[in-house]
C-alpha positions as CSV (number, residue, x, y, z in Angstrom):
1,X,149.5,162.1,118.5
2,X,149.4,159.2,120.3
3,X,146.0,156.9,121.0
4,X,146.2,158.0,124.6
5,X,146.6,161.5,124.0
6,X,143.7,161.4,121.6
7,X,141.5,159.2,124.2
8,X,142.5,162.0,127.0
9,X,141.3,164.8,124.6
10,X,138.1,163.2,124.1
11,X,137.6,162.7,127.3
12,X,138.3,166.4,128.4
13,X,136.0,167.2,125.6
14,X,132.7,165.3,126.6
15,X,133.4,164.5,130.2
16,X,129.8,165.4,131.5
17,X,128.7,162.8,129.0
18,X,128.3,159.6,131.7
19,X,131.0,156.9,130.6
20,X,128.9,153.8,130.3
21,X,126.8,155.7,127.6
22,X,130.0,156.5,125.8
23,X,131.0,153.0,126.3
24,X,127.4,151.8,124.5
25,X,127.9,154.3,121.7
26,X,131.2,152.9,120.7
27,X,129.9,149.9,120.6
28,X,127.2,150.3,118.7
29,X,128.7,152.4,116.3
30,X,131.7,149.8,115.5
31,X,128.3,147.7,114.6
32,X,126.8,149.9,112.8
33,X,130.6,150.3,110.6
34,X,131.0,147.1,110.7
35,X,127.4,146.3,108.9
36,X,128.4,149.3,106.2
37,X,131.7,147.9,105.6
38,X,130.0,144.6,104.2
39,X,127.2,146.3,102.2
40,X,129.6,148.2,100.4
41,X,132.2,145.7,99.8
42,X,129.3,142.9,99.1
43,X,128.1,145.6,96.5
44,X,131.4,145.9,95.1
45,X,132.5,142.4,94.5
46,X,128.7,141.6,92.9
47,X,129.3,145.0,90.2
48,X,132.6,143.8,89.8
49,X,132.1,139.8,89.3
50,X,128.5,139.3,89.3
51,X,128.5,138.9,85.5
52,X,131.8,137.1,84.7
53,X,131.1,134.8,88.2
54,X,127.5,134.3,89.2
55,X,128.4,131.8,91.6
56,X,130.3,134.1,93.3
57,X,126.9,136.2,93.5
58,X,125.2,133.1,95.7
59,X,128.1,132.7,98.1
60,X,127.3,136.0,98.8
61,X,124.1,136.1,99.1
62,X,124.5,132.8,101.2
63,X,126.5,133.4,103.8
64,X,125.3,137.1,104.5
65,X,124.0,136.4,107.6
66,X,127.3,134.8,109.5
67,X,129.5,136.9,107.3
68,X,127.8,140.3,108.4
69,X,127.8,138.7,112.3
70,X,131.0,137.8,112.0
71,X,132.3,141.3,111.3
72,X,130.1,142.6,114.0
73,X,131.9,140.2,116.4
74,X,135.1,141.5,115.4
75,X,134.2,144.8,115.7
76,X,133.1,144.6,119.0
77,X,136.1,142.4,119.7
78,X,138.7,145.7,118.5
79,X,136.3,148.2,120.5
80,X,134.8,146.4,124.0
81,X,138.3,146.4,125.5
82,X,138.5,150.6,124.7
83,X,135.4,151.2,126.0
84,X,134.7,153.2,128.9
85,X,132.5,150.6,130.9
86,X,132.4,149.3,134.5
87,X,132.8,145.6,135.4
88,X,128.9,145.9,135.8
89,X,128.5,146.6,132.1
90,X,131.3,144.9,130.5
91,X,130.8,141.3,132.3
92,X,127.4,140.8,130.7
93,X,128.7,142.2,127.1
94,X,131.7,140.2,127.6
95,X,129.0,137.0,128.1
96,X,126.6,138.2,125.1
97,X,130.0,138.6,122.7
98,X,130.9,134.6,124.0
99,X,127.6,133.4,123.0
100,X,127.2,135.2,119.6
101,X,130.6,133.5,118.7
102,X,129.4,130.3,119.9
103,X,126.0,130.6,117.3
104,X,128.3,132.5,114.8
105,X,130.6,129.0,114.7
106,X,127.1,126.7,114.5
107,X,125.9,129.1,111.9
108,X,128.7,128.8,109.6
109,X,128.5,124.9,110.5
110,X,125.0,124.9,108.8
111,X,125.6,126.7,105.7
112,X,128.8,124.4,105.4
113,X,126.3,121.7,105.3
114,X,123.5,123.2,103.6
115,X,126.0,124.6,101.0
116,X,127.7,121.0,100.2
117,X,124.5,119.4,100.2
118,X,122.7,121.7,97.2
119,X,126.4,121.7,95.2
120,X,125.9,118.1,95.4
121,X,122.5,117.6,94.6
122,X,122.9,119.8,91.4
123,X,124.2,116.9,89.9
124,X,120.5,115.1,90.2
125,X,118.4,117.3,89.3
126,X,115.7,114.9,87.5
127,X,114.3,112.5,90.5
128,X,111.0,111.8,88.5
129,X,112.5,109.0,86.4
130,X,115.7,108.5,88.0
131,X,116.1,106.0,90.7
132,X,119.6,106.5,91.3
133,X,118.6,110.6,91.8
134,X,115.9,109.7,94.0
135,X,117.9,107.8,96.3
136,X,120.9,110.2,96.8
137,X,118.2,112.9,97.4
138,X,116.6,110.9,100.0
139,X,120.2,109.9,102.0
140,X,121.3,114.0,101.5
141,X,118.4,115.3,102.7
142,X,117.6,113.5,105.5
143,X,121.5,113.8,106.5
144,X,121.6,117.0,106.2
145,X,118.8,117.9,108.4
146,X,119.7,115.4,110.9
147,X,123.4,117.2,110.5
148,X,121.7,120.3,111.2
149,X,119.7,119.5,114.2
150,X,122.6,118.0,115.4
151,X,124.7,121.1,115.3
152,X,121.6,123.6,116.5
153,X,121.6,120.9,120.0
154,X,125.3,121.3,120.5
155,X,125.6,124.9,120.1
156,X,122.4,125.4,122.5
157,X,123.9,123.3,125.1
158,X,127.2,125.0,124.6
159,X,125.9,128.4,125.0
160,X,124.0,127.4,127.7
161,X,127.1,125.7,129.6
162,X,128.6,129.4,129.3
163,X,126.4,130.5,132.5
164,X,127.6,129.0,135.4
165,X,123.5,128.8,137.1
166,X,122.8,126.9,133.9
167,X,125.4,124.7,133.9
168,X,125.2,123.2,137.3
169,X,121.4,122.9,136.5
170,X,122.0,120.6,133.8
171,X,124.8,118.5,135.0
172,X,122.8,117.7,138.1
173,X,119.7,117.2,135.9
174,X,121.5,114.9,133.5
175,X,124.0,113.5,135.8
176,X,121.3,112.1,138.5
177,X,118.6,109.1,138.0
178,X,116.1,111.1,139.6
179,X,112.6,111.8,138.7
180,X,113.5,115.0,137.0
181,X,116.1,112.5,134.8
182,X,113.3,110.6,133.7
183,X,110.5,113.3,132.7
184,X,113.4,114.6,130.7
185,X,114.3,111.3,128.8
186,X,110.4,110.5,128.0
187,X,109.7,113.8,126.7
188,X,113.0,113.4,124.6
189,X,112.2,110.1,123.3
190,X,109.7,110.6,120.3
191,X,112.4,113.0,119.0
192,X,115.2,110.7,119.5
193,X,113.3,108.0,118.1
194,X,112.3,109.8,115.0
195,X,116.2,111.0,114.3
196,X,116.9,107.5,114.5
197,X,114.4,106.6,112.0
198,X,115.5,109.2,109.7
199,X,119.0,107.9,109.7
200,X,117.6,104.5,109.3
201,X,115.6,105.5,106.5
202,X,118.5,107.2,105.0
203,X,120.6,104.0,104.7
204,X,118.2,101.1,104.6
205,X,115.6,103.8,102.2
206,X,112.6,102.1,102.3
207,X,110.9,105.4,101.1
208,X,112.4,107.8,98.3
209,X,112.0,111.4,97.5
210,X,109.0,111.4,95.2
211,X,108.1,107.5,96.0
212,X,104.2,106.7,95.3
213,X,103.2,105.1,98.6
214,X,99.7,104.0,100.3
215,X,99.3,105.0,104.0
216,X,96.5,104.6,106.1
217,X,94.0,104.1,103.0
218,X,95.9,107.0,101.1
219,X,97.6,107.4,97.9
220,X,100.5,110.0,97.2
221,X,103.8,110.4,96.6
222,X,106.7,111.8,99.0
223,X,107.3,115.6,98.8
224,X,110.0,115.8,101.7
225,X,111.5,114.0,104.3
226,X,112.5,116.2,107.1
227,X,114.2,115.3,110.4
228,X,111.6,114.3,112.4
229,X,108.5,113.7,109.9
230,X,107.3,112.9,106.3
231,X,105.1,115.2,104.5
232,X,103.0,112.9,101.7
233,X,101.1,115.0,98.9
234,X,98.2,113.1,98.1
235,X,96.5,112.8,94.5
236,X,93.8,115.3,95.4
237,X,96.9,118.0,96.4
238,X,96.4,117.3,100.1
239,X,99.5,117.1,102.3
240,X,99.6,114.2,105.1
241,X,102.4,114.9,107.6
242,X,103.5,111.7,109.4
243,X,106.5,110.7,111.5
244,X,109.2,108.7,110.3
245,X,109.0,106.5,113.0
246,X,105.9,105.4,111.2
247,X,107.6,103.9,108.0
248,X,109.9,101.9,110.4
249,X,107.1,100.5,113.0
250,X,104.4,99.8,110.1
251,X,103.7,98.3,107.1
252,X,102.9,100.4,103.6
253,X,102.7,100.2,100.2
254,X,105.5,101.4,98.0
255,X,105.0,101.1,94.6
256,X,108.2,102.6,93.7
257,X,110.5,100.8,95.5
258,X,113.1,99.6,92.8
259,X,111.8,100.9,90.0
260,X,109.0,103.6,89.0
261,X,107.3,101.9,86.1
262,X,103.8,99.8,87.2
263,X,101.2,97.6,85.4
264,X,97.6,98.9,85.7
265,X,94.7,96.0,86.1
266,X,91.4,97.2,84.0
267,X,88.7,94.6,84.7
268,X,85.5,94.2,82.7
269,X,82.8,91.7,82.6
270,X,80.9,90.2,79.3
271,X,78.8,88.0,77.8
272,X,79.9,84.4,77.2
273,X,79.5,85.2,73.1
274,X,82.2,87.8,73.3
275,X,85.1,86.6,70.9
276,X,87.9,87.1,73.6
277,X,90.6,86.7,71.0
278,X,89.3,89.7,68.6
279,X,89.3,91.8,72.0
280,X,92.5,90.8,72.8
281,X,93.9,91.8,69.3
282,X,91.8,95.3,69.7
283,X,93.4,96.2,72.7
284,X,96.9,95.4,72.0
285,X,96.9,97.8,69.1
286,X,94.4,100.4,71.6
287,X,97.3,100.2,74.1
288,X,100.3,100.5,71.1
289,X,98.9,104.1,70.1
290,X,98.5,105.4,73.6
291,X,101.5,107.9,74.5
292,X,101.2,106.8,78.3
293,X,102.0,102.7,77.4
294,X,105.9,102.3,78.4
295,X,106.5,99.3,75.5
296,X,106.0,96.2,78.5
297,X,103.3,94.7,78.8
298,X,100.1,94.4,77.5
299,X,97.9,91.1,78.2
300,X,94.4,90.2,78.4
301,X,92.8,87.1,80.1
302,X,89.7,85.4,81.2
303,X,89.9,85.3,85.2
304,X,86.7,84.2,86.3
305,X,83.1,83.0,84.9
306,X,79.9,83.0,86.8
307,X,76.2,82.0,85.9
308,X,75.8,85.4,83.7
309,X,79.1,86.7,82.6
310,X,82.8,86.1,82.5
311,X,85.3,88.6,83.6
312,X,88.5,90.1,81.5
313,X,91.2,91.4,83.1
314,X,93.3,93.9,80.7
315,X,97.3,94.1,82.2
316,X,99.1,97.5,80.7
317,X,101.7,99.3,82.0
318,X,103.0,102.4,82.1
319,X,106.2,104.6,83.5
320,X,104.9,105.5,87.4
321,X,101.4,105.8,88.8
322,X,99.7,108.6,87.5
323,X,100.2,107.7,84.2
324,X,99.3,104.4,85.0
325,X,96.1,105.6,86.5
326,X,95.6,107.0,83.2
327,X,96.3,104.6,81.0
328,X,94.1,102.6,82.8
329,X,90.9,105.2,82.3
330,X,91.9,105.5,78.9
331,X,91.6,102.1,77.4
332,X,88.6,100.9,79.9
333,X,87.1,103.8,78.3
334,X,88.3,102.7,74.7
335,X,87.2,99.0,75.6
336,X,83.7,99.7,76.5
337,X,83.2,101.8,73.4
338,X,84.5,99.3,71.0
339,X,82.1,96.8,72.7
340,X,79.2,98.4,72.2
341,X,79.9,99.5,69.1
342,X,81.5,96.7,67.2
343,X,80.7,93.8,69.5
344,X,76.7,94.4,70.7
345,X,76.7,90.4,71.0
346,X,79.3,90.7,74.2
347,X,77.1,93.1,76.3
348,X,76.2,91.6,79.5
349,X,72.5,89.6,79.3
350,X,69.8,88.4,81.8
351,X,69.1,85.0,81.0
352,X,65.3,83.5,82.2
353,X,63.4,80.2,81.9
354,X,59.5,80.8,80.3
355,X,56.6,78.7,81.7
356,X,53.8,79.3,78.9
357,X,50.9,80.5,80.3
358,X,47.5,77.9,80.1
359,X,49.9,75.1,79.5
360,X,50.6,71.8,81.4
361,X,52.7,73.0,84.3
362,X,54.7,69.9,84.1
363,X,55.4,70.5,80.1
364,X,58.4,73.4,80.5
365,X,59.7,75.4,77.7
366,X,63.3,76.6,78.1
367,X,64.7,78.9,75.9
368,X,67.7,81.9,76.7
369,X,66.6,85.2,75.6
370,X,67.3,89.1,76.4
371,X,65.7,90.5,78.8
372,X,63.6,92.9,76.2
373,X,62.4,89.9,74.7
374,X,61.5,88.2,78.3
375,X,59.5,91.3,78.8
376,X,57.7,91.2,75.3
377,X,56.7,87.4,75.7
378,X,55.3,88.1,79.5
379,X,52.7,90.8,77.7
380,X,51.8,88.6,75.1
């Protein structure tokens, strides 16, 4: 029996059914096949591969969503011209089915992308330590969601070229220097100016994916760089969003530019009878049996002296900033217990000078003394 004989059957069989709902049914239907189709066979290949090829498994699972529209397209491609529509019915399906294949082709565009950019990120996993991982995250991420908005902006404007209204709309929107023109090109300019950013910061990198920075007063590292912003997480697990035209327009700290190590400052101020050199010796082997001291450096020095103390500054390092941070709590904690403890004479003192009381004003006594023994004298 031929396809025409069969189509004439059916229609002698249901011809008080009105055609443009037969028309809808077949097309729906060839969707509803279509989507059962992939189920089964996506089923099938996972039961029979999964195991042996668990990549296999992810390429499913990842490209689901254009694969299952993709057969729908095609199944409406094999049943639309069979369907028993009017001009009134087809034209707009006809228009729907041109649009879907235009965002079918920029979805598969962005899984292309998204796809190449985790295979090859698998290969730097570890961007704590690693510098070199830290900067090819950085450059693939931000390309890739620059990629990505790129893609999303040309198929929008593509689709949108597909209506005829639309597209004279835009051409005389873009094509003229009026006002309308140049409300469009302000409102587009932060985003233009923070794509341009991102690919700036992509190849010059002046931030990293987990960099420690300071911005505006605040201390964090970098948890993502999208397309259009940074999002900071702060020490205290706060999140500070900011755009990446910031990092190009203003100054910041990054203390993890070129490498991720740093050298903590622990200041501390004592009498002028400490013995600076036994401290010295204390902390070096304080700082050797600390698990947070990277091996550099370790130095203590006298910095400044004033009418009652002089000030110690302690130089350790460690491998990034919160162990730094740390390291640095550690020994000043370390350091003031060994001074008390071993080293009373280095406390900090108040130093006076006694006028005897009853005696000749003129006649003065000087003498240095605690302030406990100041006190003691003034009672007697």
């Amino acid at each position: 029996m031929s396809w025409q004989a069969l189509m004439a059957d059916i229609d002698e069989m249901f011809g008080w059914i009105p055609s443009w709902f037969v028309g809808l049914n077949l097309v729906a239907g060839a969707i509803l096949l279509a989507l059962s189709l992939y189920r089964f066979a996506a089923w099938l290949l996972k039961r029979a591969f999964g195991t042996r090829l668990p990549l296999l498994s992810v390429f499913i699972d990842r490209t689901a969503g254009p694969a299952q529209l993709a057969l729908c397209l095609a199944a409406v491609a094999l049943v639309l011209p069979l369907a028993p529509l009017d001009d009134m019915i087809r034209t707009p399906l006809m228009r729907v089915f041109v649009v879907a294949v235009i965002a079918l082709i920029g979805w598969i565009s962005i899984r292309i992308v998204d796809m190449s950019a985790a295979r090859y990120l698998q290969n730097f996993r570890d961007v704590t330590e690693n510098f070199i991982a830290r900067k090819h995250v950085t450059q693939v991420r931000v390309f890739k969601r620059v990629t990505d908005t790129i893609i999303v902006i040309i198929s929008v404007s593509t689709a949108l070229m597909t209506f005829d209204s639309v597209k004279q709309y835009g051409v005389s929107l873009f094509a003229s220097a009026g006002a309308a023109g140049i409300i469009v090109g302000l409102a587009a300019r932060p985003l233009l100016s923070n794509l341009i950013a991102g690919l700036q910061i992509a190849i010059t990198q002046p931030i990293r994916i987990e960099d420690a920075v300071i911005i505006e007063n605040e201390w964090g590292w970098v948890e993502d760089i999208a397309a259009t912003y940074v999002v900071i997480r702060l020490w205290d697990w706060r999140r500070m969003v900011v755009p990446l035209s910031y990092f190009i327009e203003k100054p910041f700290q990054n203390w993890t530019r070129d490498t991720a190590s740093l050298i903590g400052v622990i200041a501390l101020h004592v009498d002028y009878r400490a013995d600076v050199a036994r401290i010295r010796r204390w902390l070096e082997e304080a700082v050797k049996q600390s698990k947070l001291w990277d091996g550099a450096v370790v130095n203590l020095q006298v910095v400044d002296a004033d009418s009652r103390t002089i000030e110690l500054r302690a130089l350790v390092s460690a491998r990034n900033a919160p162990q730094s941070w740390d390291l640095r709590c550690e020994i000043r904690e370390k350091l003031v217990a060994f001074i008390r403890d071993e080293m009373p004479e280095a406390l900090p003192r108040e130093r006076a000078i006694l006028i005897p009381s009853g005696g000749d004003d003129g006649d003065l006594l000087q003498r240095v003394a605690p302030p406990e023994k100041v006190r003691a004298s003034a009672r007697n």
